[in-house]
N, C-alpha and C positions, 0 to 999 in steps of 0.2 A: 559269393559274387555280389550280391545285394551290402555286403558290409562295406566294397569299395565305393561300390554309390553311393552310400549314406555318407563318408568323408566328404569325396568330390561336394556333392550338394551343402551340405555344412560351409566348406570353405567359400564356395560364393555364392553362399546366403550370408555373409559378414560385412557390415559398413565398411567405407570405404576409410575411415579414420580406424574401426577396429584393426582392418584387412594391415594399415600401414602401420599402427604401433607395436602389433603383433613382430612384421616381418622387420621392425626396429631391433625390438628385443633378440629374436632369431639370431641376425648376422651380427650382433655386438657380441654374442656369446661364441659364436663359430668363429669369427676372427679375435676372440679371447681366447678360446683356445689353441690356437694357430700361434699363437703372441706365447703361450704360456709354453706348449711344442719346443717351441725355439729359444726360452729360454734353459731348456737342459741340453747335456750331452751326453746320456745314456737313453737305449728303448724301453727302459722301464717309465722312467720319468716321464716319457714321451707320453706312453700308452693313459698315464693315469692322468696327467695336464689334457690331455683332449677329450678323457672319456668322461670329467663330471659337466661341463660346460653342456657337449652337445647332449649329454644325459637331462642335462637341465633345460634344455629346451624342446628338448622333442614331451618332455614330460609336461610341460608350461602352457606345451599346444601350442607354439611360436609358429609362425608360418616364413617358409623357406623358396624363395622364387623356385629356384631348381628343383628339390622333391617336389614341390606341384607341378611340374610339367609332368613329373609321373604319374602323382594318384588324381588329379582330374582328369587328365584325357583319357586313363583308365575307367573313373567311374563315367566318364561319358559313352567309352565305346559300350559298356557293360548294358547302362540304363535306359541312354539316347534322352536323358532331360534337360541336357545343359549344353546350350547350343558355346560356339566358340567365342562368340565375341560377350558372351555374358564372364566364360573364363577369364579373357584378356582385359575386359573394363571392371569387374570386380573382382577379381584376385590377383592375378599375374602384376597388372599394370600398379597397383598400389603396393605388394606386397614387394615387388622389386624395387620400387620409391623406398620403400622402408631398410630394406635389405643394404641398400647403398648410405641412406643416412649412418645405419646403426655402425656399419663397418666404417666408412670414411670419417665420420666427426668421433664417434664415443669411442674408439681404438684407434685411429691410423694419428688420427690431429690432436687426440687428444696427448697419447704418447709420444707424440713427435713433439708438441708443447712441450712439456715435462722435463723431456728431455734435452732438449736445446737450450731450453732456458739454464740445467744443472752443466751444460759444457761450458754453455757462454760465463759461467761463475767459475769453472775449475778448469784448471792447465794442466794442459796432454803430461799423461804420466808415465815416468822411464823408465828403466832398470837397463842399469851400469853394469857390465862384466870388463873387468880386468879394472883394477885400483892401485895405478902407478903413478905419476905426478900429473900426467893428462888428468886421468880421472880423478884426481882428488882437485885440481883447478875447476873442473866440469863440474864435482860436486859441489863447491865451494858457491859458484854460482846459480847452480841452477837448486841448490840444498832449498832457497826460497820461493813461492809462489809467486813472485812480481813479475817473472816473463811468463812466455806464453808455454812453457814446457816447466815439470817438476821432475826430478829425480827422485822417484819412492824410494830407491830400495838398492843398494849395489850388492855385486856378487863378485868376491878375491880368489883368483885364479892361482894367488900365491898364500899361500899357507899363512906365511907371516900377516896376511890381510885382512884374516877372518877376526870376525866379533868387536872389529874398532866400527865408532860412531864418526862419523865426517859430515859437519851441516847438518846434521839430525837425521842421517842416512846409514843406516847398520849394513855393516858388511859381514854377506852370509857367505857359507861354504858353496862350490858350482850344485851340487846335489840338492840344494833344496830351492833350484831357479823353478824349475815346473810347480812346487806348491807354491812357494810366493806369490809369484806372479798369477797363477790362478784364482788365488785367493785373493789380491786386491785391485784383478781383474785388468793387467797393465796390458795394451795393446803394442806398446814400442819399447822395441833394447837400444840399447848404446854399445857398443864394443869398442874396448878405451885397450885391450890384450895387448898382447905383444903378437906379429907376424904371424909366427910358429903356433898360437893360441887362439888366432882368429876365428878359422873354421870351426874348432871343438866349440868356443862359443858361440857363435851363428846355430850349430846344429843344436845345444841345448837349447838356445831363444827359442828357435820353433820349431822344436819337440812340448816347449811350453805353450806353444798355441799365439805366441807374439806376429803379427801381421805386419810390422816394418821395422826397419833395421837400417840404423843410423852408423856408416865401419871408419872409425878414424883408427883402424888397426896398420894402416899400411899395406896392405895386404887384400886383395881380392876373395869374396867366401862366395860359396855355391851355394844357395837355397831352391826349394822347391817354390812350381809356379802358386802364386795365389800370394806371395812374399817379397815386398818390396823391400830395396835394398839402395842406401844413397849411399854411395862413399867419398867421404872428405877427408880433402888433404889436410895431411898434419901440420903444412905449414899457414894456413889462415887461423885466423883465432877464433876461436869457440864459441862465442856468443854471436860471430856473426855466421859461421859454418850454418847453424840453426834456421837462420832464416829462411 
């Protein structure tokens, strides 16, 4: 019982600069872990991304607004040393100062920097299913970075389509849409198919995990919610359909 008191009392016996660079470091690591979480899609990945960060800091001695709401008002009920407002002006109140720094500037802005500044340089990336004269017009134009969309990657629904280059854009067989696109992380298709080919391409797009779907198929496709879906007609032209 005496060992939770001895925490409590430790934590606010710490200056009020320790108390906040401490709970800096704490929530930089806990929302890097969080960050790290969410960059896989398996629970294995999950488990190991969250478990060295907060391992690192409970080990650091990093102080945590929320665990001390635990172990001080435990070592207080326990000892009766540490009145409430000594908690709240020297731990609580600096240590959750810090907790907001470390999370909102050194993870949330600094990543959101980073990253905006790498979109505002690269144009939204595509993958084409179906490579008929639509799609090789589509490819043709869009093959270069100068608008504000690229075509990575097309996929030939027709046999004779597989393994030709168009505008620097390889056409793979429908079977390998889920690794491509995984692999160079494409969040938007294009469906250029014919009618009858629509939907099988819609449900490969996202089975691959693609989150919008652009259908100049003619043809209406069913997706599941969380999955936007434009469809433009075939009779305006291509580069302005985009806009």
């Amino acid at each position: 019982m005496s060992y939770i008191a001895q925490i409590a009392r430790a934590k606010c016996e710490l200056s009020f600069t320790q108390a906040f660079l401490r709970g800096v470091g704490c929530n930089w690591l806990v929302c890097l872990a969080i960050w790290l979480a969410s960059a896989t899609d398996n629970l294995v990945g999950k488990i190991f991304a969250i478990q060295f960060p907060i391992m690192a800091f409970v080990t650091l001695g990093f102080e945590h607004s929320i665990a001390n709401m635990f172990f001080v008002p435990a070592g207080m009920f326990v000892a009766h040393e540490i009145t409430w407002t000594t908690f709240l002006y020297s731990n609580l109140l600096p240590v959750t100062m810090g907790n907001i720094v470390g999370g909102t500037f050194f993870v949330g802005m600094l990543y959101y920097y980073l990253y905006n500044k790498e979109m505002e340089r690269r144009p939204w990336a595509l993958a084409l299913v179906g490579i008929g004269r639509l799609g090789e017009i589509l490819l043709n134009h869009l093959g270069s970075q100068r608008s504000g969309f690229h075509i990575e990657t097309g996929f030939g629904m027709n046999p004779n389509e597989i393994g030709r280059t168009i505008a620097a854009a390889k056409i793979y067989r429908p079977e390998q849409i889920a690794k491509i696109i995984r692999k160079n992380r494409i969040r938007i298709g294009m469906i250029t198919a014919s009618a009858k080919e629509a939907q099988q391409a819609a449900d490969l797009l996202v089975i691959s995990g693609i989150k919008g779907i652009l259908n100049l198929s003619g043809s209406r496709v069913i997706v599941p919610s969380g999955v936007e879906t434009k469809d433009i007609d075939l009779g305006s032209r291509p580069e302005a359909a985009l806009n």
